[in-house]
C-alpha positions as CSV (number, residue, x, y, z in Angstrom):
1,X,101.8,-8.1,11.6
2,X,102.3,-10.2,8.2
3,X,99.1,-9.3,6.8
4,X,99.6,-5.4,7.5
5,X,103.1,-5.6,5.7
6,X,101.1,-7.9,3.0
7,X,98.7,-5.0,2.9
8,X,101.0,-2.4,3.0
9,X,102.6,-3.7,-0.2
10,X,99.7,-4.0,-2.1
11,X,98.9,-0.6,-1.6
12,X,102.0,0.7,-2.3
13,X,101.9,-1.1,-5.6
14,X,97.8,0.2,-6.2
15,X,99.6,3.6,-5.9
16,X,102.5,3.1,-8.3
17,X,99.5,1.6,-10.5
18,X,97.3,4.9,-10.1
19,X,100.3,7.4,-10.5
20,X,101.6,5.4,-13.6
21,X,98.2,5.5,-15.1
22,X,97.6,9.2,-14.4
23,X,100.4,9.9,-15.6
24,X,99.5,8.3,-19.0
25,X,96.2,10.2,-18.9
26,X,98.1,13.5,-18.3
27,X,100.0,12.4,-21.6
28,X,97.3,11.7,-23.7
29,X,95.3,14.8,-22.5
30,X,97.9,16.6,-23.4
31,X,97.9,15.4,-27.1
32,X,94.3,15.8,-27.3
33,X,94.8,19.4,-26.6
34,X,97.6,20.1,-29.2
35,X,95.1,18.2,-31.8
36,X,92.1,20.8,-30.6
37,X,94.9,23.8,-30.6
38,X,95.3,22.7,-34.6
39,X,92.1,22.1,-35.0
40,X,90.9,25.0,-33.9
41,X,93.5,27.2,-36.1
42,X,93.1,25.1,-39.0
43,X,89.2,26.4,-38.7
44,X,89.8,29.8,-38.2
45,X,92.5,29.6,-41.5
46,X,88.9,28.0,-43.0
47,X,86.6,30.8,-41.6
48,X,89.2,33.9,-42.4
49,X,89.3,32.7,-46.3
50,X,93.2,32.2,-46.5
51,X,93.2,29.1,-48.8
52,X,96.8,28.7,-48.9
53,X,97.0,26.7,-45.4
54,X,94.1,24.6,-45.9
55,X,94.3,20.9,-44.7
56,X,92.9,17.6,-45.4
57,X,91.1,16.9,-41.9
58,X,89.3,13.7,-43.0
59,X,93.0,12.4,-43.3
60,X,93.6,13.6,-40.0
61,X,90.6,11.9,-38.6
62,X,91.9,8.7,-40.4
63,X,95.6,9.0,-39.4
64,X,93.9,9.3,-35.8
65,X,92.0,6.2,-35.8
C-alpha cells in the first residue's frame, strides 16, 4: 500500500512537471507567433514599397539571441 501511495505521488508530481512545462511551451509558442505576425508585416511593408515603416531586422535577430 506504501509503495502505491509512493507511486501515486510521484505521478502526481510528473504531472504538475508536464503541465508546468506545457504551459511554458504554450508561452513561448505564443511569442514566436507574435515575432512571425511582425515579421510577416514588416515584409509585406518591404514588398509594397512603403519605406517609411522599414525596420532594422538584423537588430531584431540580435536583440533575439
Amino acid at each position: 500500500m506504501e509503495a502505491l501511495q509512493r507511486s501515486k505521488k510521484q505521478l502526481e508530481a510528473d504531472y504538475h512537471a508536464v503541465l508546468d512545462e506545457r504551459v511554458e511551451l504554450v508561452a513561448e509558442r505564443d511569442a514566436y507567433k507574435c515575432k512571425l505576425h511582425r515579421l510577416n508585416h514588416e515584409c509585406n511593408v518591404l514588398l509594397n514599397g512603403n519605406a517609411s515603416g522599414i525596420i532594422d531586422l538584423d537588430a531584431l535577430v540580435m536583440e533575439n539571441r
